[in-house]
N, C-alpha and C positions, 0 to 999 in steps of 0.2 A: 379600504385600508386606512385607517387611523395616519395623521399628518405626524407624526413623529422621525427627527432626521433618523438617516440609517446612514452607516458607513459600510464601505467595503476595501477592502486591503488586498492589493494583489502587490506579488512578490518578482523582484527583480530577477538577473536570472544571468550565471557566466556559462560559456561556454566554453567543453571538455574535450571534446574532437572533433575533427571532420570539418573544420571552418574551411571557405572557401571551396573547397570539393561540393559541400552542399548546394551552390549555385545550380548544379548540374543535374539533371535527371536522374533519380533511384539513388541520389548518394549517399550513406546515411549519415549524420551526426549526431554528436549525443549532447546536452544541454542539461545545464543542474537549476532550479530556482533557487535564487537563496533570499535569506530570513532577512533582505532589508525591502520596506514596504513604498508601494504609495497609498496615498487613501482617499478615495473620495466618495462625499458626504453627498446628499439629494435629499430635499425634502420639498414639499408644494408650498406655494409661495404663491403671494398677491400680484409680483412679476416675476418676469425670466431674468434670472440673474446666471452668472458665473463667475466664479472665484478662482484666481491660481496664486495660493500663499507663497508658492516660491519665488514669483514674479514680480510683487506686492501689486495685484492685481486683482481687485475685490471688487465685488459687483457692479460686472459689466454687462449691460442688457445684451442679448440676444434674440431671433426671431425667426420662427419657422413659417416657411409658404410655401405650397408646389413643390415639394421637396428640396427648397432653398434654406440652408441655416447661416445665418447668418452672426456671427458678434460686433458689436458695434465697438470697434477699436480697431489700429492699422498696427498693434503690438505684432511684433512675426512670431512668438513664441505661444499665439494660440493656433497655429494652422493646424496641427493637429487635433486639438481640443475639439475646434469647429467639426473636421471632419467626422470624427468619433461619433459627434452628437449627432450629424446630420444622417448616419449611416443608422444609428439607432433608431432617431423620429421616421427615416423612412421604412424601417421593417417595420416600428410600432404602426403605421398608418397602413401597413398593406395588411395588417392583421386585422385591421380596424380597429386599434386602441387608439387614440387620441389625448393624450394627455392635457390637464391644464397646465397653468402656468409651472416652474418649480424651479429655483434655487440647486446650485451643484457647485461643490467646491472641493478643491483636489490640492493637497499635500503629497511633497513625496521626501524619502530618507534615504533616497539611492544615491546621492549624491553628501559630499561632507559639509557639515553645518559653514565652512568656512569659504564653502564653494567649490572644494576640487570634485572632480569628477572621475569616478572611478572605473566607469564603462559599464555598467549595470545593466542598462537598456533602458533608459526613463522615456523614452519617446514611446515604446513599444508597450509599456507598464501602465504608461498614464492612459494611452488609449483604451487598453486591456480594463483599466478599471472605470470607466467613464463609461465605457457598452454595460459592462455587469453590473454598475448602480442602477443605473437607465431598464436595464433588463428585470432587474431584483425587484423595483418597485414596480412595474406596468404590466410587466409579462413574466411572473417568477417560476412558469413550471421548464423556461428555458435550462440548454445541456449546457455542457462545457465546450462539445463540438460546434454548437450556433453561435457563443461566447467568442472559439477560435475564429472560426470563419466571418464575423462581421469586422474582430478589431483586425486580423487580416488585413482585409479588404481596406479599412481607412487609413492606415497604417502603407498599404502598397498605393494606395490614391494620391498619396501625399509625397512619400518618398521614392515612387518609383521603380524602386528594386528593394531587395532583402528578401533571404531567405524563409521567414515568417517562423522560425523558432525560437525569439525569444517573446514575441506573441505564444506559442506553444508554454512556455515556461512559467508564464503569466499568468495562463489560463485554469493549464493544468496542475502545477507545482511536480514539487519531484524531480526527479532523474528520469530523460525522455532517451530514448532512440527515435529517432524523426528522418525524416528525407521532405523535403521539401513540393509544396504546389508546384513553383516555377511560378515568380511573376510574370513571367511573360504570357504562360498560358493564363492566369488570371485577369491580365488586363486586356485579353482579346475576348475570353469568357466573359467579361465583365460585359462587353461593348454587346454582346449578342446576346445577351440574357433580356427576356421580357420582364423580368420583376429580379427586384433583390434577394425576396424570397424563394422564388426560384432557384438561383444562384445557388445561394448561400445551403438552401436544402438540397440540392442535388451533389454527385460524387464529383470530388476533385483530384481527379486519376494518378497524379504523380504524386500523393499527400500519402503519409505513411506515420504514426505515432504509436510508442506504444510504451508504457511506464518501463522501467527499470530498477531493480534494485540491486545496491552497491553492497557487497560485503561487511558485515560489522568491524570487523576488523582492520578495515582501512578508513585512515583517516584525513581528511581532506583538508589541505591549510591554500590561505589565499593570502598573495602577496602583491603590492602596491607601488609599480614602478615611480608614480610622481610625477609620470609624464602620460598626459592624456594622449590620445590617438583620433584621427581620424575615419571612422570606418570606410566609411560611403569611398574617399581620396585611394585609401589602401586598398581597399576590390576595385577599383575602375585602374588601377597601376597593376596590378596583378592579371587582371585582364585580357591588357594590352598584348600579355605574352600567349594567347589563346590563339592572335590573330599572327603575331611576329614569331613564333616557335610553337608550333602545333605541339611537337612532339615532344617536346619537354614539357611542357601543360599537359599533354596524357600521361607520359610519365610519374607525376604530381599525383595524378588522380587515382594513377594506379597506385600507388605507395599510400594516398590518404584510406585508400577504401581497404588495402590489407592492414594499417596501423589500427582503426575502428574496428575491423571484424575481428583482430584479434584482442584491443581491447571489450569488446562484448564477448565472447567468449572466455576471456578471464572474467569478466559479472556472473555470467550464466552459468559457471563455473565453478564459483567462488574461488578461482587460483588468484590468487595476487603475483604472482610471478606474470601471470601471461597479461594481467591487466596493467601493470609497469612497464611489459614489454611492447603492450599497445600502444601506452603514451611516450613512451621513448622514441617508438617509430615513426607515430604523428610529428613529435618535435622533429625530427631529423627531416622530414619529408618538407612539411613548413617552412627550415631552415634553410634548404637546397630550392625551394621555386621561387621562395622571397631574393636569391644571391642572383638567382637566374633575370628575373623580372626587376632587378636593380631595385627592390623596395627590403627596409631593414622591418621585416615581419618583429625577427629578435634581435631587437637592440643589445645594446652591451649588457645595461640594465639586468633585463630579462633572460639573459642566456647565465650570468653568474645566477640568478633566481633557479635555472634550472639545474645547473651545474651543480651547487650547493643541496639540492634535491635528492639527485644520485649521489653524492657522497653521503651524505646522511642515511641511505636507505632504500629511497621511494625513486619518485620518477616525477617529474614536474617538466611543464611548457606552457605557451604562452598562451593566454583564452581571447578567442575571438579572434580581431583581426590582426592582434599584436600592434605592434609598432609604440610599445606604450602601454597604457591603462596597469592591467594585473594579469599577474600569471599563474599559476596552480601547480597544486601539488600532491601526489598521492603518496600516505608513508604509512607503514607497514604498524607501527605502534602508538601509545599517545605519547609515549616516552621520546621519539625519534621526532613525531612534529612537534613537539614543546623546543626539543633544541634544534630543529631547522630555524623556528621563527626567531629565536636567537638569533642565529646566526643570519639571516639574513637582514634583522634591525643592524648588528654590526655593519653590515657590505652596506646598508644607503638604502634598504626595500623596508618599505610596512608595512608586517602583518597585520590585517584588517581581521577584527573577529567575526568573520562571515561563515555561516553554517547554510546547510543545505536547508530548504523549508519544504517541506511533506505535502504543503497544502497549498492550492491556488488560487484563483478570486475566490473570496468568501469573505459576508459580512464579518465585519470587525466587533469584537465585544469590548475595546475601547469607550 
């Protein structure tokens, strides 16, 4: 393969329902990609270099042995990086590809030029596009489901828990219906597996994906509370109510799994009534475990964001784990989200122009 750099772009990604329920065996959620990128670049190179523009962090050596990757810097903002890479060189080496040396550098636009942070999923994004460079140049006849299941895997090595759907969103692009691995069975699969490639090629029994398509006629506006969130904080507080009230956490889950089925059913459907009636019910469900587990899922922010939603038309709540970041919107014309986002620039939200993206890692013609 000709030494010429290559880029690949993979797309950030909110999520639309089913947050928090997804933790749990068979629940489903659904996830959108959208059209803000990261990118990174790989080409072979006289050393191992890596590059993270965001960080102003340019070619820093790294080094592979024994399945050790190593970077040579104590920055914490590469823990993922490293793992990413090292997940990739060790399928590459069980496959027997080998690589030489080679240069990788990763820009991302999930986040605002000024530094705020809008909950995208850049952790989940950078990884997602660091395996698909790595993958594209050494081993290109690779799927999108070994793409999933490596950045996965580095992605849960690192952080421990998460759902793995905005890995999904990254991967695949698009609107997904997903149910989750389950970290926990990943990281006992992880520990009993003879090879990576094993792993990674064998079925991962509680994993469920499958594209969706949203009605033409609805239109999806994303709004910018200006107050970031912590995910990881807000599911381990949410949590706590699993163990302190059983039964108000099933309750929860019973109410996320019928707000989802009835939003897919409005998709599959093409009703926009039942698909507004979906996400009405997800917010209300969200609203009531968050008051229960004393965490504000919907701040005040957020809940005029949704409020503002159904008067205008549609139906809007809050994506992910709330407490902050953005919240969503679904309305019925373009005429009705043109004057939502009005009016929500009045209340204190900013409309961000974020659209769905179609496509998922895939080299960049940048």
């Amino acid at each position: 393969m000709p030494n010429t750099p290559m880029t690949i772009k993979v797309p950030g990604k909110l999520m639309i329902a089913g947050e928090f329920a997804v933790l749990e065996p068979h629940h489903q959620l659904v996830v959108m990609a959208v059209d803000r990128y990261v990118y990174t670049t790989i080409e072979e190179s006289n050393q191992n270099y890596v590059s993270l523009h965001d960080f102003q962090l340019i070619d820093l050596n790294w080094d592979y042995e024994n399945g050790k990757l190593t970077i040579h810097t104590d920055h914490p903002k590469t823990v993922f990086v490293q793992e990413a890479m090292r997940i990739a060189m060790v399928y590459l080496h069980e496959k027997n590809i080998q690589p030489g040396p080679f240069a990788i550098s990763v820009k991302s636009e999930l986040d605002d030029a000024s530094g705020k942070k809008y909950g995208l999923g850049s952790s989940a994004a950078v990884v997602t596009s660091i395996i698909s460079a790595i993958l594209t140049k050494y081993f290109p006849t690779y799927t999108k489901e070994l793409l999933f299941k490596l950045a996965a895997l580095a992605h849960v090595n690192v952080q421990g828990n998460g759902s793995g759907a905005d890995i999904a969103a990254s991967a695949y692009g698009g609107f997904l219906q997903y149910a989750s691995f389950q970290a926990g069975w990943l990281k006992a699969a992880s520990k009993e597996a003879k090879s990576l490639s094993g792993l990674v090629e064998g079925e991962w029994e509680y994993l469920s994906l499958q594209p969706l398509r949203i009605p033409n006629n609805v239109y999806v506006c994303v709004g910018w509370t200006g107050k970031p969130a912590s995910t990881a904080k807000l599911v381990d507080e949410l949590m706590k109510l699993k163990d302190t009230d059983p039964a108000a956490y099933q309750t929860f889950l019973d109410a996320s799994e019928k707000a989802v089925y009835t939003f897919l059913k409005g998709v599959n459907e093409s009703n926009t009534d039942l698909l507004f009636e979906g996400v009405k019910r997800n917010r209300a469900a969200l609203a009531r475990v968050g008051n229960q587990a004393n965490v504000a899922i919907e701040t005040p922010l957020l809940r005029t964001l949704c409020d503002l939603a159904e008067e205008y038309g549609g139906a809007g709540k809050s994506s992910g784990a709330g407490g902050g970041d953005c919240g969503i919107a679904f309305m019925p014309s373009k005429e009705q989200a043109d004057e939502l986002m009005e009016a929500w620039e009045k209340a204190g939200i900013t409309p961000l122009t974020i659209k769905p993206s179609s496509i998922g890692a895939s080299i960049s013609e940048l």
